[in-house]
ZAMARGU-4260 file (C-alpha; in steps of 0.2 Angstrom, whole numbers, plus 5000, padded with zeros to 4 digits):
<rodrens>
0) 5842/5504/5536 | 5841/5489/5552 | 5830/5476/5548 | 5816/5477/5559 | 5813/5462/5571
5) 5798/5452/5572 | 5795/5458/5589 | 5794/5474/5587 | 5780/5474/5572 | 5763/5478/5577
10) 5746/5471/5570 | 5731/5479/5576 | 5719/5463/5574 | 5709/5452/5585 | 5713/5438/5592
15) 5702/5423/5582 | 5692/5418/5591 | 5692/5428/5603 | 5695/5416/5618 | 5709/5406/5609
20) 5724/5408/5618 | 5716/5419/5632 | 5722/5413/5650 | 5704/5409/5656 | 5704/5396/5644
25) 5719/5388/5646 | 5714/5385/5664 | 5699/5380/5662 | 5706/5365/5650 | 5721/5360/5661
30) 5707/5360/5677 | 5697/5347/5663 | 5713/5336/5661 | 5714/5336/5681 | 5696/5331/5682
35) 5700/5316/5672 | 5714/5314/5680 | 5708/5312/5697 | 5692/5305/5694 | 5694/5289/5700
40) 5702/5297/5716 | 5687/5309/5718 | 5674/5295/5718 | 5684/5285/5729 | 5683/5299/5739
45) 5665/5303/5738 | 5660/5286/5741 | 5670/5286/5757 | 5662/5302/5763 | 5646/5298/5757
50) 5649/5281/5765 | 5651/5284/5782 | 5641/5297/5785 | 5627/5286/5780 | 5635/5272/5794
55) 5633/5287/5807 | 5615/5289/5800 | 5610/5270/5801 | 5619/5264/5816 | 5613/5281/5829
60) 5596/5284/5822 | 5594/5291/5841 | 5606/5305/5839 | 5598/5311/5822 | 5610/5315/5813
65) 5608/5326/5795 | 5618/5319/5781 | 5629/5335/5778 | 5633/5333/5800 | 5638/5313/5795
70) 5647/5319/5782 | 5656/5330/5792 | 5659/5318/5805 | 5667/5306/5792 | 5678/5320/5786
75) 5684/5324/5805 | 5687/5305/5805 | 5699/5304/5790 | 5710/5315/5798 | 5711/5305/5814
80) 5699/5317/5825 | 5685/5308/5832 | 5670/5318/5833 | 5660/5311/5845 | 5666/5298/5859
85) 5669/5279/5855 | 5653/5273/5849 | 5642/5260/5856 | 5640/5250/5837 | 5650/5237/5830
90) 5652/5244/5813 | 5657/5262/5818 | 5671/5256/5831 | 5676/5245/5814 | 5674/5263/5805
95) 5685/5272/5817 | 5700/5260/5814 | 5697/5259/5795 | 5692/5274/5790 | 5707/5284/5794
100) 5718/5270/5787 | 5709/5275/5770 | 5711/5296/5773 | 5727/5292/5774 | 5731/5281/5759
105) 5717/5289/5746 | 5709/5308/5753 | 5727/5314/5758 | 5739/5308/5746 | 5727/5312/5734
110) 5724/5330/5740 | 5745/5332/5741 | 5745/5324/5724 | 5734/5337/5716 | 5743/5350/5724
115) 5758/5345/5716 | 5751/5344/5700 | 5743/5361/5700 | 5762/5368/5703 | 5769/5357/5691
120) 5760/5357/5675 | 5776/5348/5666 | 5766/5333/5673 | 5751/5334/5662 | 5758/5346/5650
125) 5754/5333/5635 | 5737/5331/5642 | 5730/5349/5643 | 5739/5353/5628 | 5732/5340/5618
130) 5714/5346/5624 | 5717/5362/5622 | 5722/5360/5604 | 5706/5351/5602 | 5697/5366/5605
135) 5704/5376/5593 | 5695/5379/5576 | 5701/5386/5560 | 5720/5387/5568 | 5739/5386/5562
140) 5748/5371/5566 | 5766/5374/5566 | 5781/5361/5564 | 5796/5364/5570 | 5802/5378/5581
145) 5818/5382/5577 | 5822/5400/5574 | 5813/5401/5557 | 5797/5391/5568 | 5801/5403/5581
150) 5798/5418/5570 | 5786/5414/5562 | 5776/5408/5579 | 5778/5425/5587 | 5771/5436/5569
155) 5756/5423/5569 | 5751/5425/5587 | 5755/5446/5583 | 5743/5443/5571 | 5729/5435/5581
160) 5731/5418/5575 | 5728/5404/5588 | 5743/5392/5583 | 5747/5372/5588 | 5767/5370/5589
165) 5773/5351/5587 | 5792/5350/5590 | 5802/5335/5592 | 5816/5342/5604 | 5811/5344/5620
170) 5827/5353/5624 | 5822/5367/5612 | 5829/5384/5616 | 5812/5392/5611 | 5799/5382/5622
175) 5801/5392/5637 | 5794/5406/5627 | 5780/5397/5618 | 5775/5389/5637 | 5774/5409/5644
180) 5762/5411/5629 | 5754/5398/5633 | 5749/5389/5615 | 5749/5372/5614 | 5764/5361/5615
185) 5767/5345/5607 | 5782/5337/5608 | 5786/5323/5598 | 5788/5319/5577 | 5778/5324/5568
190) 5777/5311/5554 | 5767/5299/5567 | 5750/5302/5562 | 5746/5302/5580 | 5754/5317/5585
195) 5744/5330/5570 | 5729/5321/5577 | 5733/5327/5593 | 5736/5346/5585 | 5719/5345/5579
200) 5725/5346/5559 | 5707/5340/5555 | 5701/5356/5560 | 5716/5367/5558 | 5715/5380/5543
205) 5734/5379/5538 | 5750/5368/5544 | 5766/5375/5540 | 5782/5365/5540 | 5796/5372/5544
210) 5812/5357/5550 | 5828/5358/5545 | 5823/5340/5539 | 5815/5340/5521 | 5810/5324/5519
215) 5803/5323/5537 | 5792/5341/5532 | 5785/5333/5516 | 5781/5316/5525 | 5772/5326/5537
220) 5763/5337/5523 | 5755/5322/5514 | 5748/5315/5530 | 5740/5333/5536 | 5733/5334/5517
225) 5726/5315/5520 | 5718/5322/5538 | 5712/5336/5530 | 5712/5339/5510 | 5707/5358/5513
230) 5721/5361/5525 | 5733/5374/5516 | 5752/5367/5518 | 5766/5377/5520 | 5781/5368/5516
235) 5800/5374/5519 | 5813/5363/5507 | 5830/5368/5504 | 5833/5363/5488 | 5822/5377/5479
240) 5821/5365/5463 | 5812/5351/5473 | 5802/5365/5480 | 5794/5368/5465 | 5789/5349/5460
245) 5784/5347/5476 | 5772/5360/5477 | 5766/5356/5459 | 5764/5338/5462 | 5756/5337/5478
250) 5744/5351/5479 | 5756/5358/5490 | 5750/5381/5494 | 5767/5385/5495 | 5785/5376/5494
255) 5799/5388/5499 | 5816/5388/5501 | 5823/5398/5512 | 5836/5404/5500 | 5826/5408/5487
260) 5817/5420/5499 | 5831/5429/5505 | 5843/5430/5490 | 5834/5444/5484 | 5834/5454/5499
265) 5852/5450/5500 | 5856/5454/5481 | 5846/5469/5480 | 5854/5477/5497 | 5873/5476/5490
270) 5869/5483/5476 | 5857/5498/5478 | 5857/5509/5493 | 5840/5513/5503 | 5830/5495/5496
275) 5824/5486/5514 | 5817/5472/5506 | 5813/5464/5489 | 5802/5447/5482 | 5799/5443/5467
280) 5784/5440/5459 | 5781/5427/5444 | 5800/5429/5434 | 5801/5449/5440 | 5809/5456/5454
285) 5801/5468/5466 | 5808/5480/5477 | 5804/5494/5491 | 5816/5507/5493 | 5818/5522/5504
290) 5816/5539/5497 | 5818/5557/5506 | 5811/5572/5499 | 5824/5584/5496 | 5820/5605/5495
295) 5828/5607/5478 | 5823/5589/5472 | 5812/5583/5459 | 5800/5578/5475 | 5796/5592/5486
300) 5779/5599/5482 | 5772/5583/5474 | 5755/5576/5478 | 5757/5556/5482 | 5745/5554/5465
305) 5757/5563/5455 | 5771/5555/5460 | 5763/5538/5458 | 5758/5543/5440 | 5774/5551/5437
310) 5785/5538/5442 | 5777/5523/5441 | 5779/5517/5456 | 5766/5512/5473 | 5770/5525/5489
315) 5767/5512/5504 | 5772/5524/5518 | 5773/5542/5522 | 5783/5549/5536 | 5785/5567/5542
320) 5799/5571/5553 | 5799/5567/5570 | 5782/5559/5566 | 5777/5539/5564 | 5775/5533/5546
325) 5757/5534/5537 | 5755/5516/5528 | 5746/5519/5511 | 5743/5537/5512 | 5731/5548/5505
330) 5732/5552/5486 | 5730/5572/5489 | 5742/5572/5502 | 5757/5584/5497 | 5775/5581/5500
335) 5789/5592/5508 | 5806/5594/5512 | 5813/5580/5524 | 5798/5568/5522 | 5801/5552/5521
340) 5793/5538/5506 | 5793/5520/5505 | 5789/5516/5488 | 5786/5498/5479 | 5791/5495/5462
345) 5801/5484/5450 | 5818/5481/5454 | 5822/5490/5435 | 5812/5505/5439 | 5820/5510/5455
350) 5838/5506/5447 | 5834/5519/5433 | 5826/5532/5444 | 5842/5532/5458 | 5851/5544/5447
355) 5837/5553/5445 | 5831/5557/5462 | 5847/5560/5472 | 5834/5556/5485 | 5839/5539/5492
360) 5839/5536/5509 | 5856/5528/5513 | 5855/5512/5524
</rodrens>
């Protein structure tokens, strides 16, 4: 039986909140780190504007001119068009030499330079990242975004999770994807205080480490806990035996290896045809294995309740031919030839049951 990828699984949630993540709202906070950006620019700007037009108010009262005309006029100015002929005043002749000199220098540069930036966001990525992380409440923060970050990334965001990604490598393989989803980027390490402050781990509901480095991921999990003591930590090690003290001696969720995790998957697979995945729970092992419903098997005809009772074992999906699977089907609903179950039981059960069934779904 293929593994199925993380792409291809579906979630039917909301997002939450809603507008994390939404592309509205990602423009609307990169349009806020321009504003700051430029705000110096734009009142330089406005004072020029507002400037001259008031010169072309005070200094020709005669031709009456409305503020939004002398702002006009000033506008037409910057670019080197004189509106009107060569004034009579002093001060406006010493306008029409100077106030092109600074459209040039400030109003154009400046517009040129915001143009750039809205094609290039690389420039300000850091920026509108950082405030767009701030926005979020009750988010995932994820460090590292290697293939296990990756991964993970992509089921949380199927999921509907808004998700802050910290990652030290800005040559990462995976960031193109995460910048086409738009979640916040922030690259850098992330045992520098400075950098979970930026990812918002003060209002973040969990931070999940997840480096190939495990002294850097631990480092990083005691500084989110002093951020935020509620935050739930999620910490990858590879030693499975540090895991454990870890987690028990820091008030650490959950401390995994990622070799504990899969070495049942793998030991199970070899050695029993049709189980697609296995965990263990406390010191027993758990399986879900494949089962078809034969015409002359012990199966065919059976109820979902009866088989439960009979067998001892949780039915978790139901699959008629040619038709998709029903996860957790009804208790009344009765089986027949070629459907397919997925049941979940201990690893013992299902080994004693295989001879039994003749009804294992090779893989």
């Amino acid at each position: 039986m293929p593994v199925v990828r993380i792409e291809d699984i579906q979630i039917d949630l909301p997002r939450r909140p809603p507008w994390h993540g939404t592309r509205l709202w990602r423009e609307w906070c990169f349009l806020r780190v321009l504003a700051r950006h430029f705000r110096v620019r734009f009142l330089v700007m406005a004072t020029i504007l507002l400037g001259g037009g008031l010169l072309f108010m005070l200094y020709e009262p005669e031709k009456g001119h409305t503020l939004p005309q002398a702002v006009f006029y000033t506008w037409a100015l910057v670019f080197g068009e004189p509106p009107e002929a060569f004034p009579n005043s002093a001060v406006l002749r010493l306008a029409f030499f100077i106030v092109p000199i600074l459209g040039i220098t400030v109003i154009i540069e400046g517009i040129i330079d915001f143009s750039l930036t809205l094609r290039d966001r690389k420039r300000y990525e850091r920026s509108w990242c950082t405030m767009l992380a701030k926005s979020f409440r009750d988010h995932i923060v994820l460090v590292g975004f290697g293939r296990l970050g990756y991964r993970t990334f992509l089921l949380l965001r199927t999921m509907g999770e808004a998700v802050v990604v910290i990652e030290r490598n800005d040559q990462n393989e995976f960031l193109e994807e995460l910048r086409r989803d738009g979640s916040p980027l922030i690259v850098g390490d992330a045992r520098r205080e400075a950098l979970l402050m930026e990812a918002n781990v003060a209002q973040a509901r969990g931070i999940i480490l997840a480096t190939d480095d495990d002294m850097a991921n631990l480092e990083a999990a005691l500084d989110a806990k002093k951020i935020n003591p509620k935050i739930r930590v999620v910490l990858r090690m590879f030693d499975q035996n540090v895991a454990d003290k870890v987690g028990s001696g820091f008030d650490i969720h959950l401390s995994m290896s990622q070799s504990a995790i899969s070495a049942p998957s793998f030991a199970t697979a070899a050695v029993s045809p049709g189980i697609v995945n296995s965990y263990a729970v406390g010191r027993r092992l758990m399986a879900i294995q494949r089962w078809l419903v034969r015409e002359a098997g012990p199966l065919n005809g059976l109820t979902v309740r009866e088989v439960v009772e009979k067998y001892r074992v949780n039915v978790v999906e139901h699959a008629r031919p040619g038709e998709a699977g029903q996860l957790v089907p009804p208790l009344d609903t009765t089986l027949e030839a070629g459907d397919g179950l997925m049941v979940q039981a201990p690893f013992e059960t299902l080994a004693a049951l295989r001879d039994e069934m003749f009804a294992v779904v090779q893989p």
